[in-house]
C-alpha positions, 0 to 999 in steps of 0.5 A, a space after each residue: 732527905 739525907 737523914 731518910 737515906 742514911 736510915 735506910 743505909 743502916 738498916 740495909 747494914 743491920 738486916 745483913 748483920 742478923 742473917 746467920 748466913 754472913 761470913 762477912 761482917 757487913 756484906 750486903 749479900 749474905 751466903 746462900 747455902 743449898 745442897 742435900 745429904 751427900 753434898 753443899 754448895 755455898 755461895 758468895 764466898 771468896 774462899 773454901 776456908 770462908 765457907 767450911 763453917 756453913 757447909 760443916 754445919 749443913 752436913 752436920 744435919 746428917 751426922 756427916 762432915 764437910 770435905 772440900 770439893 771444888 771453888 768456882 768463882 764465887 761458890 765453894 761446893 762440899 762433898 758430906 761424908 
């Protein structure tokens, strides 16, 4: 039973580690990052410096660059310009 639960704990770990969403080393939630052309929120985040990298490459998309507009709780929002 014990060796079922810590295999169960290291692919939890390991699902985490492959997700192109994680800014955290081994966060067992991954960021979650939504918006459209003109602006991004990405969520589970502690900072808008965490989440500058994946909101810069979601307004890459449309040849835009990522410009901080507010944090709230646990989401940093974007403005793409």
């Amino acid at each position: 039973m014990r060796l079922i639960a810590i295999c169960s704990c290291m692919l939890i770990f390991l699902t985490a580690c492959g997700n192109s969403n994680q800014v955290y080393g081994l966060g067992l939630v991954p960021q979650k990052v939504t918006g459209d052309e003109n602006s991004v929120k990405v969520f589970n985040v502690y900072s808008a410096g965490d989440a500058f990298p994946l909101a810069s490459k979601w307004c890459s998309k449309y040849d835009k660059e990522a410009v901080f507009e507010k944090m709230s709780i646990i989401s940093a929002n974007f403005n793409c310009q």
